[in-house]
C-alpha positions in Angstrom: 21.1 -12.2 91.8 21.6 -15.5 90.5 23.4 -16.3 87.8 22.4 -20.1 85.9 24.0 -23.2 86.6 28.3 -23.8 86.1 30.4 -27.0 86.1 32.7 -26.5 88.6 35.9 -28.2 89.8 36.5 -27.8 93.5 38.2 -29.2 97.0 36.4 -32.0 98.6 38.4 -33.6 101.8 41.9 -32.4 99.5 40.9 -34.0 96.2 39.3 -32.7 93.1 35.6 -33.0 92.7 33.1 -31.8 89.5 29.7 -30.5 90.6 27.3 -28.6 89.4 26.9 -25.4 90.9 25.0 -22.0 91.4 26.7 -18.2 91.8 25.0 -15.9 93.6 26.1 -12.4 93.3 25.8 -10.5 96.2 25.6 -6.7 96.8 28.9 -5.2 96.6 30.5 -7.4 94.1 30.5 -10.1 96.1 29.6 -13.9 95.2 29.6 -16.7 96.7 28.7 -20.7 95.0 26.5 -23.2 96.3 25.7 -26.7 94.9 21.9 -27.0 95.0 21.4 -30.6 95.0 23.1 -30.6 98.5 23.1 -26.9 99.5 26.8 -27.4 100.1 28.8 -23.9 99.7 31.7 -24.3 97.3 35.0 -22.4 96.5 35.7 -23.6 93.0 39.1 -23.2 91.6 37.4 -23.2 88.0 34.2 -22.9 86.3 32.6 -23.4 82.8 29.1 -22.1 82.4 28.6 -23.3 78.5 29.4 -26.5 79.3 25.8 -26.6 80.7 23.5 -24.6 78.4 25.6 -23.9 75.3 26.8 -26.1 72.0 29.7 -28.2 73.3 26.7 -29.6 76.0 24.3 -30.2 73.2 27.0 -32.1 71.3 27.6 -34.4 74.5 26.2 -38.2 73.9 23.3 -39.2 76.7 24.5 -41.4 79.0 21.0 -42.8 78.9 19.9 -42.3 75.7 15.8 -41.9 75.0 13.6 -44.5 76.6 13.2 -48.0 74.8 9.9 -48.7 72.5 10.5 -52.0 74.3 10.6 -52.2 78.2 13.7 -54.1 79.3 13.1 -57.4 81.7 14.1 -56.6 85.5 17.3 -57.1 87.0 15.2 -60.0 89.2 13.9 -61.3 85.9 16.9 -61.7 84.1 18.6 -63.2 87.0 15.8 -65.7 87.3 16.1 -66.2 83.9 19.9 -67.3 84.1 18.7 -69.7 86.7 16.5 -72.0 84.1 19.8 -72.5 81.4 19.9 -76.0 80.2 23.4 -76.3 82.3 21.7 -76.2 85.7 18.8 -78.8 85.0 21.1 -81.8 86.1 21.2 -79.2 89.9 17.5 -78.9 89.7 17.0 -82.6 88.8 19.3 -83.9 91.4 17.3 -81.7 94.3 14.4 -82.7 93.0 15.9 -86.8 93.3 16.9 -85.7 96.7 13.6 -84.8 97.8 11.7 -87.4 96.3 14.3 -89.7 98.6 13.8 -88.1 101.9 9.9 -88.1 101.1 10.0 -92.0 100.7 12.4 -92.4 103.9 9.8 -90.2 106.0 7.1 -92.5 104.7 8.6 -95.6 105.6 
């Protein structure tokens, strides 16, 4: 029978990992934990089942809060859009002079 979702603190290569995980309990009193996004087993040392579905997760701030009315540019397009400040015109207008030169001294 399973038993809903727990935050868990467990051994991972001899250091302290969080995960969320799933008890199973077994016939006989026995349980054993797995983490479902893996399908890992796990042996935690502690769990906290309301810390998923209870009060103290409800009070938690989002780490991404509700979606924007306003779609954010792209990473590409803000990049691109660092590209055209004022500080780099003299860069583009010296490539540009630079082209313009090797244009006339392959046409001569």
């Amino acid at each position: 029978m399973m038993d809903g979702l727990y935050l868990i603190s467990h051994k991972v290569r001899n250091e302290v990992a969080f995960d969320v995980a799933l008890r199973v309990a077994l016939s006989g009193g026995e349980e054993i934990w797995f983490i479902p996004t893996s399908g890992h087993g796990a042996y935690p040392y502690e769990w906290c089942a309301d810390a998923i579905d209870g009060a103290r997760w409800a009070a938690l701030p989002d780490h991404y809060p509700e979606p924007c009315a306003e779609p954010r540019p792209s990473l590409v397009a803000r990049l691109r859009a660092r590209l055209q400040l004022p500080a780099l015109a003299w860069l583009r207008e010296w490539l540009r002079a630079k082209r313009d030169v090797g244009e006339l001294a392959g046409a001569g």
